[in-house]
Every structure is written in structure tokens, then in C-alpha cells.
C-alpha positions as CSV (number, residue, x, y, z in Angstrom):
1,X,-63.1,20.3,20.1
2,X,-62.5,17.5,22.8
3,X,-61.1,15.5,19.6
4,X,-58.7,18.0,19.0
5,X,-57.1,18.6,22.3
6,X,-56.9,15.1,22.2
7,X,-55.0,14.3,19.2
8,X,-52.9,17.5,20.1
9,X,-51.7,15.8,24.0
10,X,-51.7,12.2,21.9
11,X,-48.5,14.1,19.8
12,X,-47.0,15.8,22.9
13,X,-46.8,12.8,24.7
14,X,-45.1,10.7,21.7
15,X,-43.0,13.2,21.2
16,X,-41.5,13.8,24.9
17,X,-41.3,10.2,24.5
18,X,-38.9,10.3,22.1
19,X,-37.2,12.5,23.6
20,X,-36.5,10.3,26.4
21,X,-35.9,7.7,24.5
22,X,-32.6,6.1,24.9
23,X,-29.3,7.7,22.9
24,X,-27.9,5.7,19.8
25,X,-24.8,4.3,21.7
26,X,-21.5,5.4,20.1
27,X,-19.5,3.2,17.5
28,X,-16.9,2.0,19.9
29,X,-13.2,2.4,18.3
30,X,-11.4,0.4,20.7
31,X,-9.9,-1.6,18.1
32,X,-8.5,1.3,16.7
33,X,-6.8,2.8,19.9
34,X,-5.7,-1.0,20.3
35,X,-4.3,-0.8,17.0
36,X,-2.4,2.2,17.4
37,X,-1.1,1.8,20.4
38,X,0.2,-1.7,19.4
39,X,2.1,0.1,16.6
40,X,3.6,2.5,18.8
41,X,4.8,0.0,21.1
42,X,6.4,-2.0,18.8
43,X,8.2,1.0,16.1
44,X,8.9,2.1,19.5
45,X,10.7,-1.1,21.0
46,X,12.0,-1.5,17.5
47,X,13.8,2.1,17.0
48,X,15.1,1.0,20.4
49,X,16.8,-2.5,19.5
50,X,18.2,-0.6,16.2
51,X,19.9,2.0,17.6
52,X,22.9,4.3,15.9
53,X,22.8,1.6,13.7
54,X,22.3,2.3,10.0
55,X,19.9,-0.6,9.4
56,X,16.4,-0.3,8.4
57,X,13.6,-3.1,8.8
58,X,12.7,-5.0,5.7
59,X,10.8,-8.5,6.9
60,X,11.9,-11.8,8.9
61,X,13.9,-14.5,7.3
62,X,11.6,-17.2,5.5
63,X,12.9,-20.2,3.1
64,X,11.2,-21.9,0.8
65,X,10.1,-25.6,0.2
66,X,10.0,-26.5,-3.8
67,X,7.9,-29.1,-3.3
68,X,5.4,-26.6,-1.4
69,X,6.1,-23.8,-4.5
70,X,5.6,-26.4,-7.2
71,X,2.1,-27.0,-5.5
72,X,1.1,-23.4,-5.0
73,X,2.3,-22.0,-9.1
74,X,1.1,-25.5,-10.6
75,X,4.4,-25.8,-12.4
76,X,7.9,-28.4,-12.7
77,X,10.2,-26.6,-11.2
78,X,12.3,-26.6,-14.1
79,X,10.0,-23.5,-15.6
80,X,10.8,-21.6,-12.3
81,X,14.3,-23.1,-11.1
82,X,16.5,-20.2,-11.9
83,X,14.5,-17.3,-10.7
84,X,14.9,-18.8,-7.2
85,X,16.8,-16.8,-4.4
86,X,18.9,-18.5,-2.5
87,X,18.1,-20.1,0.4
88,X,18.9,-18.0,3.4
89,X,20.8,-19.9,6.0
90,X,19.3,-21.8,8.7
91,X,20.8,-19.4,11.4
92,X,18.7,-16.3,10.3
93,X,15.5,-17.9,9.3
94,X,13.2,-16.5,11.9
95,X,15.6,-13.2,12.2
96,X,14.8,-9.7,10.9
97,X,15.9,-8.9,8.0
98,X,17.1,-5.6,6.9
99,X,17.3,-3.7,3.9
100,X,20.6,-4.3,2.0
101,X,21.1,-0.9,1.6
102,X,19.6,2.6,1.4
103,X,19.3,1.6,-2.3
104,X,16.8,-1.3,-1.6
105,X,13.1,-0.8,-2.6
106,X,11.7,-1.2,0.2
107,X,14.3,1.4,2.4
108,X,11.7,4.6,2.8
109,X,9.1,2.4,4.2
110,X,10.4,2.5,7.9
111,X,11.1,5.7,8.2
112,X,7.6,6.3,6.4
113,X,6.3,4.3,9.3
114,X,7.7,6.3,11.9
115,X,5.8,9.8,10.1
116,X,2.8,8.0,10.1
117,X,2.4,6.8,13.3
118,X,3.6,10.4,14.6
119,X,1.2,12.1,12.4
120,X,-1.4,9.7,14.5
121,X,-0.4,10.1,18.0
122,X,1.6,13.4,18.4
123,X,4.5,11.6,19.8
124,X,7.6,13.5,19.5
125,X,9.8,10.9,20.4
126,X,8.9,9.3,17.2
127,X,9.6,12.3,14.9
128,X,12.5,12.3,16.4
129,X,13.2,8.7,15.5
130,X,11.3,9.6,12.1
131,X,13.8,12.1,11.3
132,X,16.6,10.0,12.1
133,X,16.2,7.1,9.5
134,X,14.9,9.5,7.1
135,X,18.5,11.1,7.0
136,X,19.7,7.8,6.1
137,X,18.1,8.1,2.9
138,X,19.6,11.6,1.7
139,X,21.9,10.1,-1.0
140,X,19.6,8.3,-2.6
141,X,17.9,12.1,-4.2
142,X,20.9,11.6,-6.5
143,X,20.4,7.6,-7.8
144,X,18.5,6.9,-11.2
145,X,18.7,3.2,-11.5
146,X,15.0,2.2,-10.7
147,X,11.5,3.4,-10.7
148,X,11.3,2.6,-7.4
149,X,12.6,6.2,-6.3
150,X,9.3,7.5,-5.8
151,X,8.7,4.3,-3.1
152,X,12.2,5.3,-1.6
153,X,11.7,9.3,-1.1
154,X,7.9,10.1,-0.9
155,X,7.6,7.5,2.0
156,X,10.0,9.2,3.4
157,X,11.4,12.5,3.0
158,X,7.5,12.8,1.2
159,X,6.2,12.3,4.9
160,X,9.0,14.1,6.5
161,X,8.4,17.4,4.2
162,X,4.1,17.3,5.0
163,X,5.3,17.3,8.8
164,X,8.2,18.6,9.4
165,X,9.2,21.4,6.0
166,X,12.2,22.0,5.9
167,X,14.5,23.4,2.0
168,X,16.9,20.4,2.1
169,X,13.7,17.9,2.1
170,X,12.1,19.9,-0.4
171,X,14.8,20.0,-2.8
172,X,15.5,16.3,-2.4
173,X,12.1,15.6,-3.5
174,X,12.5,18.1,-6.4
175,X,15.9,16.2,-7.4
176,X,14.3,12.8,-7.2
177,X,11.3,13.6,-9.2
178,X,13.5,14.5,-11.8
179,X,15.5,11.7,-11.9
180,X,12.2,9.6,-12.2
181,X,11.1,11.7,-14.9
182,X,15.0,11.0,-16.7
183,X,13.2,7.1,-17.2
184,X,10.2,8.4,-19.4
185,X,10.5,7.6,-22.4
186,X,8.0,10.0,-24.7
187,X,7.5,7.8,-27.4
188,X,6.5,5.2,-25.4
189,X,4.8,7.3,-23.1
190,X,5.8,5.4,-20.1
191,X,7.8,5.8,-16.8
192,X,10.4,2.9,-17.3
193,X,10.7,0.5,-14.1
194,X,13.6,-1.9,-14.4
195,X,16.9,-2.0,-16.1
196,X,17.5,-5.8,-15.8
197,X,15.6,-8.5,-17.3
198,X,15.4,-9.7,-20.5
199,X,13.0,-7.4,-21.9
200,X,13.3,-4.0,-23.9
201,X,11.2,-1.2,-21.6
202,X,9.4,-3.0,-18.9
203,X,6.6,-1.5,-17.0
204,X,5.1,-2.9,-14.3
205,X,1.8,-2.3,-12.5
206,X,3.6,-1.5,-9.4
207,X,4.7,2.0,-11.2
208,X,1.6,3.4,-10.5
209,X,2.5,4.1,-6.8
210,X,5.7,6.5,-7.9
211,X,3.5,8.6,-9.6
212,X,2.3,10.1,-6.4
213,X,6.0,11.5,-5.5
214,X,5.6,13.6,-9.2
215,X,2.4,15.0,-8.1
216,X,3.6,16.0,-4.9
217,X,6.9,17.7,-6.6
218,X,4.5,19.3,-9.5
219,X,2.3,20.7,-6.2
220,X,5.4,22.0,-4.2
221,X,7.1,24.0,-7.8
222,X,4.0,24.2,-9.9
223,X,6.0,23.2,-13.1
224,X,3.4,21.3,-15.3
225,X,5.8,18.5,-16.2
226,X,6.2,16.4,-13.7
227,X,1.9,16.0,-13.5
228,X,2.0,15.3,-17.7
229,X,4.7,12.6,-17.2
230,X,2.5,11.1,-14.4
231,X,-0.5,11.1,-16.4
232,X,1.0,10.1,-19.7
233,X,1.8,7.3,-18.0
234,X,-1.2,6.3,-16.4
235,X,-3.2,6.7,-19.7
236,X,-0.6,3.9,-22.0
237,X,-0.6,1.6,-18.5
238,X,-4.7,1.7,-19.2
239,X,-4.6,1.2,-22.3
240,X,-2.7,-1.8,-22.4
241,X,-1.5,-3.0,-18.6
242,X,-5.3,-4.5,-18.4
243,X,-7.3,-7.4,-19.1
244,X,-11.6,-7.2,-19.8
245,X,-12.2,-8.1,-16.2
246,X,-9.8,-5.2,-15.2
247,X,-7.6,-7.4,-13.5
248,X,-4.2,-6.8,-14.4
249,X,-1.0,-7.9,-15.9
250,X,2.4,-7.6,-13.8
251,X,4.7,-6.6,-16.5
252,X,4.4,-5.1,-19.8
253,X,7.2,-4.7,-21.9
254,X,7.3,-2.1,-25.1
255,X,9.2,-2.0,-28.2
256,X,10.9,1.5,-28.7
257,X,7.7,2.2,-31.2
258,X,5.4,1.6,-28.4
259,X,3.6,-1.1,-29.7
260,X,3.6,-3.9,-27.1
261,X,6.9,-6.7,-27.0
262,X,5.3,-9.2,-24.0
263,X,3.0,-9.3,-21.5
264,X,3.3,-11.5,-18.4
265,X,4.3,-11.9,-14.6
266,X,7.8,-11.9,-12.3
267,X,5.6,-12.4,-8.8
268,X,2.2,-13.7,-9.9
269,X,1.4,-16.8,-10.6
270,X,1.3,-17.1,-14.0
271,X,1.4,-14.5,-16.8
272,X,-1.9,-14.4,-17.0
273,X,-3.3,-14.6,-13.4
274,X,-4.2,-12.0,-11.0
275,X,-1.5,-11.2,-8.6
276,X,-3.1,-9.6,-5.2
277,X,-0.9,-7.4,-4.8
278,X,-0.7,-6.0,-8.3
279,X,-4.3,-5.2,-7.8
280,X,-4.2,-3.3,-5.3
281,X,-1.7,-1.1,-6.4
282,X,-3.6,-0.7,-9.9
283,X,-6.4,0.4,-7.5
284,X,-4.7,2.9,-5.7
285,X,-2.8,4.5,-8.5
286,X,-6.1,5.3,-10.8
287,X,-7.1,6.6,-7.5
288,X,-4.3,9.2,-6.8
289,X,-4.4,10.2,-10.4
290,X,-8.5,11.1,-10.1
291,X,-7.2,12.8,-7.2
292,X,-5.0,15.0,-8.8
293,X,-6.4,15.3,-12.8
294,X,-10.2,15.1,-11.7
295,X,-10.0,13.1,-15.3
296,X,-13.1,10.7,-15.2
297,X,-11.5,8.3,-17.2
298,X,-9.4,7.8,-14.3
299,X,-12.1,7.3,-11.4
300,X,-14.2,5.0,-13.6
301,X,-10.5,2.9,-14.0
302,X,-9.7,2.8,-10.0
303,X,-14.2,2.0,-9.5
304,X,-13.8,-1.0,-12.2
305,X,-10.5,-2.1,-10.4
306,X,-12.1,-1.6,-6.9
307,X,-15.4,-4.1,-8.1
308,X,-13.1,-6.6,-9.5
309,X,-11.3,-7.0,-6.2
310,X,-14.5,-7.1,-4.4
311,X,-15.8,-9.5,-7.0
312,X,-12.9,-11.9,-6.8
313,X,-11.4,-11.6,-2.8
314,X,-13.5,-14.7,-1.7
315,X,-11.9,-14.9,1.7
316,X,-14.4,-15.1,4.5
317,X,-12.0,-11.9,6.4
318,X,-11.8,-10.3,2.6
319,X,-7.3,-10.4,3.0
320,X,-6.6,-12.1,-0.2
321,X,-4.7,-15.4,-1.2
322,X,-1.3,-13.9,-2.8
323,X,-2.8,-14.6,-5.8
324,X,-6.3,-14.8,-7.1
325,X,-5.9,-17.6,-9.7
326,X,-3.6,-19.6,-6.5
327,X,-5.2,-23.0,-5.3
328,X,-8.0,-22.2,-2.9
329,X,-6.3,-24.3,0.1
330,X,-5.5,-24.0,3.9
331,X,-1.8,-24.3,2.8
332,X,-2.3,-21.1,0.5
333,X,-0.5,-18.1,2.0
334,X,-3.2,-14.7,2.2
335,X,-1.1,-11.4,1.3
336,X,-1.5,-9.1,3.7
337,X,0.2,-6.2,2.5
338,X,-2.3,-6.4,-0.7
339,X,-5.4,-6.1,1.5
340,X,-3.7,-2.9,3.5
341,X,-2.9,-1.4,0.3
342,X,-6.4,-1.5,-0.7
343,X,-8.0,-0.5,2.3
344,X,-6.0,3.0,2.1
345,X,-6.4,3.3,-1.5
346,X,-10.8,2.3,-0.9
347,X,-11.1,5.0,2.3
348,X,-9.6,7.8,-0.1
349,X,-11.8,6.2,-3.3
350,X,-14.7,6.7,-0.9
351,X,-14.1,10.4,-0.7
352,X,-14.1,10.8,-4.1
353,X,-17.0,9.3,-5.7
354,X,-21.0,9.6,-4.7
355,X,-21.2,6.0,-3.9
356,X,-18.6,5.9,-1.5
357,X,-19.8,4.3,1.2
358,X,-19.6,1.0,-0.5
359,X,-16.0,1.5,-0.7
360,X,-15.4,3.0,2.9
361,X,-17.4,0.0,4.3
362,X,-15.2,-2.7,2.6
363,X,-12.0,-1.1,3.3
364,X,-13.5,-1.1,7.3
365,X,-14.1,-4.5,6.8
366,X,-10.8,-4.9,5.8
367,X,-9.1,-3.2,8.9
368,X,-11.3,-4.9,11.5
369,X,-9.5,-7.9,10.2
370,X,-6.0,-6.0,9.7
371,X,-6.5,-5.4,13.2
372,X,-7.6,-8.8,14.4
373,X,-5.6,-11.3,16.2
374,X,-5.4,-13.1,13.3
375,X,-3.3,-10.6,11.4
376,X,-2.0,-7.7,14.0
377,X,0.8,-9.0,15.7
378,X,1.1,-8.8,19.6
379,X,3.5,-6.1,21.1
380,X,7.0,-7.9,21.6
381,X,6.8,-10.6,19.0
382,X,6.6,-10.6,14.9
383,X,10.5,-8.8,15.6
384,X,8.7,-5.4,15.8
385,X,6.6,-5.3,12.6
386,X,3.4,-4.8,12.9
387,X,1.0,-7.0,10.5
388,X,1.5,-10.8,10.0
389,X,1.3,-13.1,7.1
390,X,2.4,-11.2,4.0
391,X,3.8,-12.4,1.0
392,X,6.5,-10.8,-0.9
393,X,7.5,-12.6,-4.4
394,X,6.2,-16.8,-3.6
395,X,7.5,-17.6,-7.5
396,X,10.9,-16.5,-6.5
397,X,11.0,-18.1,-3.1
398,X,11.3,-14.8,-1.5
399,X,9.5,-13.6,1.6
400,X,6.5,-16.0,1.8
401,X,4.0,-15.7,4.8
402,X,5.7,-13.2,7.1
403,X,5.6,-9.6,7.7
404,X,7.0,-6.7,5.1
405,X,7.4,-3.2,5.6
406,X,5.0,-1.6,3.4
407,X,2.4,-3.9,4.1
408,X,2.9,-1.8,7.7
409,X,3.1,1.3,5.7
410,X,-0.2,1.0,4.0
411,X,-2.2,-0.1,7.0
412,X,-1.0,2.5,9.0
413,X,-1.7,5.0,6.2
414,X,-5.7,3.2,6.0
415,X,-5.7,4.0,9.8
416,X,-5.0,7.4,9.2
417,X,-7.3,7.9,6.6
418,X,-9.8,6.3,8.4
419,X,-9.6,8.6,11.3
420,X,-9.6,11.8,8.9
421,X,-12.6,10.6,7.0
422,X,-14.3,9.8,10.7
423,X,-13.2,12.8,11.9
424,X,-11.2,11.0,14.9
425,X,-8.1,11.8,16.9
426,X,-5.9,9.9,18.8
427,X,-6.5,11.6,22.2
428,X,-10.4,10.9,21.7
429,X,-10.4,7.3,21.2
């Protein structure tokens, strides 16, 4: 009996001192709050030095050194040579550059920025700001000329409709998405991108991301179409847009019968590397479409993508060299704006999948670097962008090592998904 009472004050005594045991100290997020509040700080200041005027932040001035873009593609010159921009004149190197118009790719990602960061922090002065750039963009609901539409308006009046509904928004989406679906072509079965080049019905990787503006549109009317077009699409860029490895080719171009005219690259490094960037928007636009279709087919595509990259990024800070087949050098400029893409695309694969911790864990690896010294830039410098060191197209001597837009875009959209999938708000942190 003694034995008994024994054992039973032996298990009261272990387990009042458990009890008193010291608490599991909270995962500190003070890089994130000093993330955010960096970004306000400088859309702020920027918003601020724009003004009334009808300008919208692209990058900063870079030029180019042959010598150093010989080195980098492994190639004479001569096989590059007239894909070259023109050197931008020594005055504005080091300036911001702006969009050339509302018509530029790139134009929605600003005002995308702006929801974003407001959808973070509450701020009302940056809806207001939001709204106003977003208004800039209204006449492009009625321009057909590129696939890059979907980039322009779901950045945009996309983020401006999820916050702030209002008819006009939603029709301009509606008009949009219909104007992207006026470049499918059904018996190719593709979304076509470009309409210059030499090739008969290009389609590049980058595609993927304007599919998410048709799924949004077939969610807002309900008509069927706009979802088959995105997924007829995704299922002939599958079937031919990748290699074994699931790395993927930039451009594919089709003969009106479908059947395949050339496959190779305008930004990579060669037609058959792996451009970084490419990857990660292959990744995140298998994603989406598991999102929306719940089609298997489509989460074992953006899971085999998702290994590759982790497979091949052999960075020590995982933000990849602009291209993975690029010389493995100091001198080799990292690509920022791919490793932001793929954080946001991995923190919404992670809610999707049974393993997805593996994916949430390397895409938080991937903003603890984001938001490092290294990468974040410091409030009042980089000319108001956020992230440093991005690379937009090194083959054509266009915006090498300095910050772009949507690479802003994308890390700001990993920080809000991070903070939904943590269950974090900005007041907390």
C-alpha cells in the first residue's frame, strides 16, 4: 500500500512540475513587422515623390557591359547582338525608371503593390493612393495586343475589386478576360502571348500567371468559359512547355495544327537552360490551376516543379542565379523577383497538399532572406522599391541586378500569405 501512495505522489509531483515548467517562447516575427513597415515607408515616400503625375514605377536605370554578357550566356556576341536594347544614357543610369505607358507589362504591378500592402496594414492612406494609380489603368480593359492583360488588370483592378467592389471594376475585369480569351486559339488549345517575333503562335511559360485573372472572372459571372480556356491551356503548356526534369522551356511556338514549330528561350540563357524566373512562374501557375480545378494532374505538375527548384537553387540563401545553367560565379547576378515568386506560389502549395510543410518551410526560408539586409532595401534608398538585386531579361541587356516591380509584387503577396497561413495580423506583430 506504502508502494502505491508512493508511485501515486512520485506522478503528482512530476506532473506539477511540468506544469511549472517554463513556456515554449513565442516564434518572434520581428522580421516581418520590419519588413512591412519598411514597405510602407517607402510605397509611402514613393506615392509621395510621384504625385498627380501619371507615372508608374518600373525599376532603376542599369546598362549593360558586352564583355560581362558574353561571359555570363557563354556566347560571341554576334549570336546575341541584335536582341540588345539600347543603352540607356549615362544621365539616367541609377534613376527610376517608369513604365512607358499604361500599356507596359509591367504597369498593374504598382498599384498591385499599394492593395497589398493595404490589405496588410489597414492603412487608408494607401488605398487611397491604391485607388489612384489603379484609375490610371482603366483604358487598358479595352486593349488586346498581349497576353500580358491578365498581369496589367488582376494586379490591379483584381486587387482593387477583392478590397474595395465596386460595378466599374467588375466589369473591367469581365471585359479584359474576354479580350484574353479573343487570343485562344481552339485548335491549338492555347492562350497566345506575343504578336511580334518571328514565330507562328508563341507561348511562353510566363502565360501561366494570366490564367489567374480568368478564374477570378469565371468566379465573379459563373460562365464556364473562361475556367475551360484557362485549363485547356494549362493541359497543351504540360504536355509540351516541359523537359524530363520538369524544368521548363521559355517559349514554345505552334504550327496552326498544334503540332510544335520551335522550342527555345528570349531571356534564358540558352534554349535549353533553366531560366529562374520561368520556373517559378511554371510553379505558381500549376498551383493556381489545382486551386481552382482540384485536377490532380495539376498538383502533382506544380509538386514536381516545386522539387526541381529545390533540387537545383544551390544558393547558400536559396535566391537563385538568373538562370540555373548560368556560370556559378560571384560576378553572376541572383534573380530576386524568381525567388519571391516562388515563395508566394510554395506558402499557397503548402495549403494544398498533405506534405506541406516542406513547402511552407522553404518558402520561409526564402523570406528570411527576402527580408535580410542582403536583399530588402533600406527605407530611403533603392528609389522606393522595395527588394534589391533582380534581373529582368540579362540576354537582352535589359534590367540586370536592380530592383523590378513585380519582384515587390510577389514578395509582398508571400508576406501576406504567410501571415494568413500563420494566422498573423499586422497590429499583433
Amino acid at each position: 500500500m506504502k508502494n502505491i501512495l508512493l508511485l501515486g505522489y512520485v506522478v503528482v509531483m512530476l506532473l506539477e512540475c511540468s506544469s511549472c515548467a517554463s513556456p515554449q517562447p513565442e516564434e518572434d516575427y520581428g522580421w516581418l513587422k520590419s519588413a512591412i513597415d519598411t514597405s510602407v515607408r517607402q510605397l509611402e515616400e514613393t506615392v509621395a515623390d510621384i504625385g498627380d503625375s501619371v507615372l508608374l514605377p518600373r525599376s532603376i536605370w542599369t546598362g549593360y557591359d558586352i564583355d560581362f554578357l558574353c561571359s555570363q550566356l557563354q556566347q560571341n556576341p554576334m549570336t546575341f547582338k541584335d536582341s540588345l536594347r539600347v543603352k540607356p544614357v549615362t544621365e539616367v543610369l541609377g534613376t527610376r525608371r517608369y513604365c512607358t505607358s499604361i500599356y507596359d507589362w509591367t504597369s498593374g504591378f504598382f498599384p498591385g503593390n499599394l492593395w497589398l500592402i493595404y490589405q496588410i496594414t489597414g492603412k487608408e492612406n494607401l488605398k487611397d493612393a491604391a485607388i489612384h494609380f489603379t484609375n490610371f489603368l482603366y483604358p487598358v480593359r479595352k486593349y488586346k495586343g498581349t497576353h500580358d492583360i491578365g498581369f496589367m488588370m488582376n494586379c490591379s483592378y483584381g486587387n482593387a475589386y477583392r478590397l474595395a467592389p465596386a460595378d466599374s471594376v467588375r466589369q473591367a475585369l469581365i471585359q479584359t478576360a474576354d479580350n484574353l480569351c479573343g487570343r485562344f486559339d481552339s485548335k491549338i488549345g492555347c492562350i497566345r502571348s506575343w504578336d511580334f517575333g518571328r514565330w507562328n503562335f508563341p507561348v511562353i511559360i510566363d502565360n501561366m500567371m494570366n490564367l489567374d485573372l480568368l478564374f477570378y472572372v469565371y468566379r465573379l459571372t459563373g460562365n464556364p468559359q473562361y475556367k475551360e480556356i484557362a485549363l485547356q491551356h494549362a493541359r497543351v503548356t504540360q504536355q509540351h512547355q516541359f523537359r524530363e526534369d520538369y524544368s521548363s522551356y521559355h517559349v514554345v511556338s505552334y504550327n496552326d495544327d498544334r503540332s510544335v514549330e520551335e522550342k527555345c528561350t528570349h531571356q534564358g540563357k540558352n534554349d535549353d537552360s533553366a531560366w529562374a524566373r520561368g520556373q517559378a512562374w511554371g510553379v505558381y501557375g500549376y498551383t493556381s490551376c489545382y486551386r481552382e480545378s482540384k485536377n490532380t494532374l495539376f498538383l502533382q505538375q506544380a509538386k514536381n516543379i516545386a522539387a526541381m527548384i529545390m533540387d537545383r537553387v544551390k544558393t547558400e540563401d536559396l535566391i537563385p542565379l538568373w538562370d540555373y545553367d548560368a556560370p556559378d560565379t560571384p560576378e553572376t547576378p541572383r534573380d530576386v523577383s524568381a525567388a519571391s515568386i516562388t515563395a508566394s506560389a510554395l506558402i499557397e502549395l503548402s495549403t494544398l497538399t498533405e506534405n506541406g510543410q516542406i513547402y511552407l518551410n522553404y518558402a520561409e526560408k526564402l523570406l528570411h532572406s527576402l527580408s535580410s539586409d542582403a536583399y530588402l532595401a533600406k527605407a530611403g534608398t533603392n528609389q522606393g522599391f522595395l527588394l534589391m538585386h533582380s534581373v529582368g531579361s540579362l540576354p537582352n541587356g535589359s534590367e540586370i541586378d536592380t530592383p523590378l516591380n513585380y519582384a515587390d509584387y510577389y514578395y509582398l503577396e508571400a508576406l501576406l500569405r504567410y501571415m494568413q497561413v500563420k494566422r498573423l495580423d499586422y497590429e499583433s506583430l
